[in-house]
N, C-alpha and C positions, 0 to 999 in steps of 0.2 A: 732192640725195641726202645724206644723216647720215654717208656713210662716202667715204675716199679710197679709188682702185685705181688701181693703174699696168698698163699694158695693152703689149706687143711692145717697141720700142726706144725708150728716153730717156735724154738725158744726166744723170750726178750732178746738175747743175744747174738749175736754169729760166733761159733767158734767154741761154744762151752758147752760143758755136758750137756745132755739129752736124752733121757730115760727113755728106756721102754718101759711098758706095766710090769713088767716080770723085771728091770731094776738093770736091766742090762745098758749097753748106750747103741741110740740111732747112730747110723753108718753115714756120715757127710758124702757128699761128692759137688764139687766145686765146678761149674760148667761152665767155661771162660773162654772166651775170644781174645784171638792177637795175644797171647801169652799173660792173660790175667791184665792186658791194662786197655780192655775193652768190655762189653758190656758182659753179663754174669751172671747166674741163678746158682744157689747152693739149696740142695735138694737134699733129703732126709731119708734113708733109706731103713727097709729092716732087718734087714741082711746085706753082707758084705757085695758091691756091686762088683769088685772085681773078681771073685769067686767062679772059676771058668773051669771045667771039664774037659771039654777039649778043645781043638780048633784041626780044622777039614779046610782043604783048599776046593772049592767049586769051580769045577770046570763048565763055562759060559758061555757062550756064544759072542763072540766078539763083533759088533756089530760094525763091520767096516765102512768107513766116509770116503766118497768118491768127489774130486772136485767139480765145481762147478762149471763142467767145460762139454762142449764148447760154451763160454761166457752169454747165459739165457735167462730171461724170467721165465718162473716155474709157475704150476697150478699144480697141485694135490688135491685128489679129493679122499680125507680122510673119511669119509662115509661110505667108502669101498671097502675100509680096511675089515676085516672079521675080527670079532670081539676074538683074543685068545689070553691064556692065563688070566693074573691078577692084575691090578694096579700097582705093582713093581715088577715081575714075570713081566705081564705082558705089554710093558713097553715097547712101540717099536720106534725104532728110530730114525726121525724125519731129517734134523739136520742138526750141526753141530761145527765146535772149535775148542780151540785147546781154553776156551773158557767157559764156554756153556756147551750144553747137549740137549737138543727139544726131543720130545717123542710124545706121544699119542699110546692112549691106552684107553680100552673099553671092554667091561667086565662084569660079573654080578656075584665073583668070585673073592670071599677074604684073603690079603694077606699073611704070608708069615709074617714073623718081626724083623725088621729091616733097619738098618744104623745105615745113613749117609756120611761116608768118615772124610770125603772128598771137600765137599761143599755146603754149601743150602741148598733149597731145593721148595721149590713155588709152585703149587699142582693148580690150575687152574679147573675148576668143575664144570664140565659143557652140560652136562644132564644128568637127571639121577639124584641121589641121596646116599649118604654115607655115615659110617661113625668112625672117626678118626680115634685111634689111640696110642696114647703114646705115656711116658713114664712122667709127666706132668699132670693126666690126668687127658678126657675123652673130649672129645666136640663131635657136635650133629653140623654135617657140612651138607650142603646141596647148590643145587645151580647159579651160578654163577659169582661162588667165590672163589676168592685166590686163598689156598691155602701155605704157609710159608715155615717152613720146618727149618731150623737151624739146627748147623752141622753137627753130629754124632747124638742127635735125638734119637732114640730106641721107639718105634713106633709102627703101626700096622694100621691096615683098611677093612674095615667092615662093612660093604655093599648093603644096600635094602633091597635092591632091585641091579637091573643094567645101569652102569655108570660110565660114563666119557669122560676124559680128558685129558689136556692136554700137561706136559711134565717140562719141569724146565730145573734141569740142574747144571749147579753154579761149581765153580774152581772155587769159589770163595763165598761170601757173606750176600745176602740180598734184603737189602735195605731201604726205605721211606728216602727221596731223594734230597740232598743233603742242604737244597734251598728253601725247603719247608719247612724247615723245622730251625729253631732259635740254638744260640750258640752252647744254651742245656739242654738242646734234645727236646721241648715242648716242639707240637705242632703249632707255624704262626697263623693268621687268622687268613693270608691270603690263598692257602694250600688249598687243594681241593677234597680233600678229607681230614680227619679230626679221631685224635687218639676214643672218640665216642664211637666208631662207625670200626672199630678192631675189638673184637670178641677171641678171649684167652680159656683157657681149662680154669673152670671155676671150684673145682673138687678134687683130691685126690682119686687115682686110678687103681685100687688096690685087688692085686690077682694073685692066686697061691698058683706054686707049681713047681716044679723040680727039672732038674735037665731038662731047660728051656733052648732049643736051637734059636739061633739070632742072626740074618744074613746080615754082613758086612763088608760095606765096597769101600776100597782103600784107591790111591792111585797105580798100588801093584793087582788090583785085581779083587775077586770077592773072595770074602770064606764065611766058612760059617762056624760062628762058636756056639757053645753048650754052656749054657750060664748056670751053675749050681742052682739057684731058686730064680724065680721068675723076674725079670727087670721093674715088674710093672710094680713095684711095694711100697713105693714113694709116700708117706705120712704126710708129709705137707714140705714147701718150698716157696723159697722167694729170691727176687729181683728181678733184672730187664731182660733177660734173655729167657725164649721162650715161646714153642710153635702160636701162631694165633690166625685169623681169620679175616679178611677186609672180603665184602660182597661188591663188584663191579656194579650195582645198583648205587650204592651208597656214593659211587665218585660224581665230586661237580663238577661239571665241565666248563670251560675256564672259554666263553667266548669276548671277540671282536667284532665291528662293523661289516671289516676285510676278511677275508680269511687268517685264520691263525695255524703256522708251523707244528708239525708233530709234538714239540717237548713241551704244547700246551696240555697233555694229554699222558706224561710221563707219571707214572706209580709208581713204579719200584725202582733202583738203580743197585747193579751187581756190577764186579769185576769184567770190566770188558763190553757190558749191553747195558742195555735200559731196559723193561717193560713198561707199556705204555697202553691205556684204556680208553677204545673209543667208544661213546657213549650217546643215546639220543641227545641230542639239545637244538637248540634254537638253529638256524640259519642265518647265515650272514646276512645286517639287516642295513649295509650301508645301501643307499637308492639304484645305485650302479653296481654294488657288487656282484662277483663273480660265486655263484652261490655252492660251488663244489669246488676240490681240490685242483690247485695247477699244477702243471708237468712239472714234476722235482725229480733231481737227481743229487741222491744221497752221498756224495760225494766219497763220505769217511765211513759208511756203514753200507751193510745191507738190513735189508725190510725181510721179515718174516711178520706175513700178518696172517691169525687165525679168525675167521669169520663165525661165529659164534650166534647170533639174529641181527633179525633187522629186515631191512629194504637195500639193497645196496645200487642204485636207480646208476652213477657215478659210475659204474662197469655192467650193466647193461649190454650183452651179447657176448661176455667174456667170457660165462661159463661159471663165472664164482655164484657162489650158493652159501650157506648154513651147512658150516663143515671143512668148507674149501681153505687151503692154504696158498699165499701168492709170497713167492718170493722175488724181491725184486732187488738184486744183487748193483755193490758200488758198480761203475760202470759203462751203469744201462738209464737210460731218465724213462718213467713211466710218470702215469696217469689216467684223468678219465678214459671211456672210452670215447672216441669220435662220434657229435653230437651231442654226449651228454649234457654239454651245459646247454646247449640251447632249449632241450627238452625241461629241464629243470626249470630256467627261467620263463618257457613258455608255461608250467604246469601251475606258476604261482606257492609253489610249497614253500612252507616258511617255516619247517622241521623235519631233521633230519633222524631215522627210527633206527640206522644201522650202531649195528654193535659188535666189538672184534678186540680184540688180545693183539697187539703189538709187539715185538722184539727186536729193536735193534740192535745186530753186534757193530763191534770195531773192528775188527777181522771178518778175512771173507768166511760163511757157511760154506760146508762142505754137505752134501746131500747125504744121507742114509739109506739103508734098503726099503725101508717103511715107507718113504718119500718115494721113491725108484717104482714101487709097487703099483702105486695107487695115483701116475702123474695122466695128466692130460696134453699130452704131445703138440698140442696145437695153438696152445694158448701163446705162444710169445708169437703169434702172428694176428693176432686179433687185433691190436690196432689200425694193421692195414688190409681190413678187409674192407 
């Protein structure tokens, strides 16, 4: 994260005693990126965090990736899928590469405690309400934020109701894109959002408890450990690293006269992909413009785009809906559908209401069974119908 916060109890200091009421000392734990010479939080604990009972190898389901052959654009319609387990259980998985992993989840079920020891990890919220917890302390999350957990965070999901969405975990770090931000990490003024528009745990999270199970997914697999007392003890902590909150309402969206290219649109940047937020805004307003997207072809990536609301007028007969997934693999060149711009321009609209979660990788997607499940067979024929 670009900015510091200090959160519940910390001494003047880093690194010097720290009392408990009973005269004992807070337990440090030092939570560091790239081997301590990247960003950091040192956390307070009050009991020993490394204190482990046992450790259990969990046998999982391995959710196998089948390539993308024969070489297609996909439709999913994730509003097929059946809500099962929780928001880490019931992941299913739509597509993936040896850098990221997308999947879809929808549930009304809490989490266990979960540690992502692989990567980051970016939940996108399609619907619903939640209470996020984790050992920095709780947030109220609901529709339409990105939630952004960095690596070996101890944390779990509390449902209010049915909740969707969608999961996107990283090989590594996922971070504010490296052009917005000044050579100390402030946001500049041209960015489309502002360290003001990310909401962090403003409170310690404090829970008793004894032989606490803890899922933990490693690159070798999950297990589960038994943490003598509960993770969640945390008295207070400070610095840049740190789960927080950005709402897809909050982003500006960066228009021109002409049409402007995907990375007008880019939020987040991880190892290998982008995420990128499309959002209502204005309509290209040069006199002749071309007022919807032209046939691109991604050359160095594929399109994974989740559809989230909106109008989506620009694919019109496709099939895509509120839900639907398109993926649109290096390649292949897609686009509107045939017609769409003429209707657009005859309709006079001068705003555009669709809204949708973006991912491009650099490597090709490999499909999942979640994807496989829930596909609509006919959609890479739809432009020429």
């Amino acid at each position: 994260m670009p900015h510091y916060r200090s959160v519940g109890e910390v001494p003047r200091k880093r690194h010097v005693q720290f009392r408990r009421p009973d005269g004992g000392l807070y337990a440090e734990e030092l939570m560091g990126e790239e081997g301590f010479s990247s960003d950091a939080s040192l956390l307070y604990h009050r009991y020993a965090p490394t204190a482990i009972t046992k450790a259990e190898a969990v046998d999982a389901f391995k959710s196998a990736l089948e390539p993308n052959l024969p070489l297609s654009p996909r439709h999913f319609r994730t509003q097929d899928l059946a809500p099962d387990g929780d928001l880490v259980s019931g992941r299913r998985l739509l597509a993936g590469n040896g850098d990221v992993r997308i999947g879809y989840a929808a549930s009304d079920r809490a989490s266990e405690l979960y540690r992502d020891s692989m990567g980051d990890e970016c939940v996108y919220i399609k619907s619903g309400r939640a209470r996020f917890e984790s050992m920095y302390g709780a947030m109220e999350v609901g529709e339409g934020d990105y939630v952004v957990i960095p690596t070996g965070t101890i944390h779990r999901w509390v449902p209010s109701g049915p909740v969707e969405a969608l999961t996107i975990e990283a090989s590594g770090h996922i971070r504010p894109p490296k052009r917005y931000l000044s050579q100390f990490g402030q946001f500049l003024e041209h960015a489309p959002y502002s360290e003001r528009d990310l909401r962090g745990p403003s409170e310690p999270l404090i829970v008793e408890g004894e032989d606490v199970p803890v899922l933990v997914r490693t690159r070798g697999g999950l297990t589960r450990l038994t943490y003598r007392n509960h993770p969640f003890d945390v008295v207070g902590w400070d610095g840049c690293l740190y789960p927080y909150v950005f709402n897809i309402s909050d982003f500006e969206p960066i228009v021109k006269r002409t049409h402007a290219p995907p990375p007008v649109h880019q939020t987040f940047e991880g190892p290998g992909f982008v995420i990128c937020s499309f959002c209502p805004r204005p309509l290209d307003f040069h006199p002749d413009a071309v007022p919807i997207p032209y046939n691109h072809h991604n050359v160095d990536s594929d399109e994974f785009m989740f559809y989230v609301g909106g109008d989506y007028s620009a694919r019109a007969g496709s099939g895509i809906d509120v839900g639907s997934v398109s993926l649109h693999p290096a390649g292949f060149t897609h686009g509107p559908q045939p017609g769409a711009v003429e209707a657009v321009i005859a309709s006079g609209a001068t705003q555009t209401t669709e809204l949708a979660v973006m991912i491009d990788t650099f490597r090709p997607l490999d499909l999942g069974p979640g994807a496989l499940a829930c596909e609509d067979g006919d959609y890479a024929w739809t432009w020429a119908r």
